[in-house]
N, C-alpha and C positions, 0 to 999 in steps of 0.2 A: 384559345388553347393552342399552343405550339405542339405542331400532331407531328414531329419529326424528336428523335431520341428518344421516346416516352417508351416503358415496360408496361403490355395493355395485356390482360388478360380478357377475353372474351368467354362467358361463361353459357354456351349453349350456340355457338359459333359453329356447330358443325355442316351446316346445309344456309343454304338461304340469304336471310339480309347479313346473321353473323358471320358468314362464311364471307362472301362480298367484303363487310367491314373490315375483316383482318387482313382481307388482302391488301385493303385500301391504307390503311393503317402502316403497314409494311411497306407498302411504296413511297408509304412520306418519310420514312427513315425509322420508324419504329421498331423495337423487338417487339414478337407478339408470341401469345402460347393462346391454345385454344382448348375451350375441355368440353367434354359432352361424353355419349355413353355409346357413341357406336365404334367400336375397332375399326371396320372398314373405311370408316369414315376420315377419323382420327389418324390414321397408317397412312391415307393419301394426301393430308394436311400436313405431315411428317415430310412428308416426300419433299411437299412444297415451301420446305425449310420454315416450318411452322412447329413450336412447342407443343406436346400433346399431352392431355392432362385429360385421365375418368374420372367424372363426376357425374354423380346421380344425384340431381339438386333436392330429389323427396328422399333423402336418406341421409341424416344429418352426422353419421359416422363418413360415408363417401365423399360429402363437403368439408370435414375436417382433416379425411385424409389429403383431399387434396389441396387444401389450404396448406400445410404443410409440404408438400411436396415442391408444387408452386414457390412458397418460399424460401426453399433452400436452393434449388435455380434461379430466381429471380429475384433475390433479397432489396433488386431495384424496384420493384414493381408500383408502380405507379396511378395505374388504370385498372381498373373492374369493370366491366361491360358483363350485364345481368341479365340476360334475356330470354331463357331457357322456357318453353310455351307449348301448350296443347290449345286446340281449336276444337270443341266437339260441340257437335250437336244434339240439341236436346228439347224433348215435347214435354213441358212442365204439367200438361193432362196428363202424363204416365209417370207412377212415384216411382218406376224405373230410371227416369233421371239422375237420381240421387248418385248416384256410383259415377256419373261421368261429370255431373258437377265437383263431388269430392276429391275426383282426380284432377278436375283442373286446379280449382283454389289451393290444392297441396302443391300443387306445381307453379299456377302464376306467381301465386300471392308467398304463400311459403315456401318456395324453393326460394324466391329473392331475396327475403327474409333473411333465409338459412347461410345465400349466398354473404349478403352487405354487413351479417353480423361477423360471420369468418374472417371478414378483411378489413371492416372499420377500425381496428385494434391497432394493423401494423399501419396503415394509413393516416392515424392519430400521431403514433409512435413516430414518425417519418416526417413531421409535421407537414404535410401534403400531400396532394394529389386527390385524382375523379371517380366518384363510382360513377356509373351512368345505368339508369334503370332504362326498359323499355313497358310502354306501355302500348299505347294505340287507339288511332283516331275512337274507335268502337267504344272507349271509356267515357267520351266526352257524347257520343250517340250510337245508341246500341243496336245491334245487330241484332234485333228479336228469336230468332234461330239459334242464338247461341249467347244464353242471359248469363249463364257464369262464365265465359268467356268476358264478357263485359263487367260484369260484377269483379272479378278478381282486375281486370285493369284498371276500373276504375278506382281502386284499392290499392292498388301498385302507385297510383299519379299521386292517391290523399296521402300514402308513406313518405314515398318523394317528400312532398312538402314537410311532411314534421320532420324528418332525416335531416335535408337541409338547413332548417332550422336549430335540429338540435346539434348540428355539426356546426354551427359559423363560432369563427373564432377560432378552429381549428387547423385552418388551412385545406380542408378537404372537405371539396364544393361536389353537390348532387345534381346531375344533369338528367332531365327525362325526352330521351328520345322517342316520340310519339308520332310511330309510320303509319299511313294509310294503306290499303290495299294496295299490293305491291307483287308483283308478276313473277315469281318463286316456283317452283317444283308444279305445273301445272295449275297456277294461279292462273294464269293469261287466260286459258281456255274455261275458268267457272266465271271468271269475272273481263270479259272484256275490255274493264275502261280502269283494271289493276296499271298501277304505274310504273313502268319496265326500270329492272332492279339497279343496272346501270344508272338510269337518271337519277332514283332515288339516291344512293351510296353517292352519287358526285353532290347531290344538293347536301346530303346530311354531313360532309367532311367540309364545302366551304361552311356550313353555318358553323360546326363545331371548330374551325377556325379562328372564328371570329375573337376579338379582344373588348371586354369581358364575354366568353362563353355566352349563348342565353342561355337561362332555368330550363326551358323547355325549347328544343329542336324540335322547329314546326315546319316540315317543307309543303310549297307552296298546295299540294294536293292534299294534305289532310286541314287547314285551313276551315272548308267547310264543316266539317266533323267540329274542330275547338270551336267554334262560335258558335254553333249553333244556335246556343242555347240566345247569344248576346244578336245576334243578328235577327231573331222572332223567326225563323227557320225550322225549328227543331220540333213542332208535334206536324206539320207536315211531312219533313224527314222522317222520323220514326213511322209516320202510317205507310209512307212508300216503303219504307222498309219491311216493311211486317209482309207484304206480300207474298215474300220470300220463306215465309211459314211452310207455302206448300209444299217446298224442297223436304218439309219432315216426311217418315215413312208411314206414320199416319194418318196423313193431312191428305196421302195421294190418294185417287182414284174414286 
């Protein structure tokens, strides 16, 4: 992928790995807009000669407004970058769960949905160009502490595939950028051995470089996460992981 003159929108770009990538994005010659739902946020992305675009991805009139908005600015637009994400924690022993699982899956799984359906149309119509979903190492081995967190990525990776799929022919190829723990907004300090954002954002723009793209953007640190399963790793992985149970607030004391 030639990451220099491309129109990218970033969809949940506001903080974090997407904030990073638009920057990065922009430095290779790109026009970029960025959407999400915080003003403060959004007005300082402005500043930094960033397009800003509200979108509330669990709200499928605020995805369609700004589907249109987006397109009458950027009738070039090229790139969708899908990654809008909650992380919650959840004790599957309390059916109080239910409410922060629902909020995630409306937001991993059907916010992306809601995002790739808005834009696969002009992206057809244009005969090309990339959506690019994100998912996360935790799809491929899950993070017991947070099961619909991993359930809705894991969901996001199996769309991926039939999207792609059902896309070829058309010119407009489905990339799944799939990060590890990654050193963001006080990541460092719950995860010590989180991969500092910098490193990651330089590995994920040479891969996404590369000629043909791969399907899936795998930097070198989530690795163990994808194979797990292939490497005979993976029910000792999840046991070490589970340990991590007692971070729930029932599990303490």
């Amino acid at each position: 992928m030639d990451l220099s003159n491309r129109t990218v929108l970033i969809v949940g770009g506001t903080s974090g790995i997407g904030r990073e990538l638009a920057r990065r994005f922009a430095a290779a010659g790109s026009t970029v807009a960025v959407g999400g739902r915080s003003p403060k946020a959004l007005t300082e992305l402005a500043d930094e000669g960033f397009g800003k675009i509200t979108i509330d991805v669990t709200d499928s009139a605020s995805v369609a407004s700004a589907r249109d908005a987006v397109l009458a600015r950027y009738p070039e637009l090229d790139t969708v970058v899908t990654m809008s994400g909650v992380m919650l924690l959840e004790d599957l022993r309390d059916p109080a769960h239910f409410e922060a699982a629902a909020t995630t899956i409306d937001t991993n799984l059907l916010g992306t949905i809601r995002v790739v359906d808005a834009f696969t149309p002009h992206l057809i119509r244009r005969g090309g160009g990339t959506l690019i979903t994100v998912t996360s190492g935790i799809a491929f081995l899950p993070f017991p502490p947070m099961p619909s967190y991993a359930a809705s990525k894991a969901a996001v990776h199996a769309y991926s595939e039939a999207l792609r799929a059902q896309l070829d022919g058309t010119g407009v190829g489905v990339v799944e950028l799939v990060p590890p723990a990654v050193a963001t907004a006080g990541q460092e300090k719950v995860n010590p051995h989180a991969l500092p954002l910098d490193d990651f954002a330089t590995e994920v723009m040479h891969l996404l470089s590369q000629d043909p793209t791969p399907h899936e953007i795998l930097v070198k640190g989530v690795l163990m996460h994808r194979w797990a399963e292939r490497d005979g790793t993976y029910d000792a992985l999840v046991a070490q992981r589970s340990q991590a149970l007692a971070m729930l607030p029932g599990r303490q004391g």
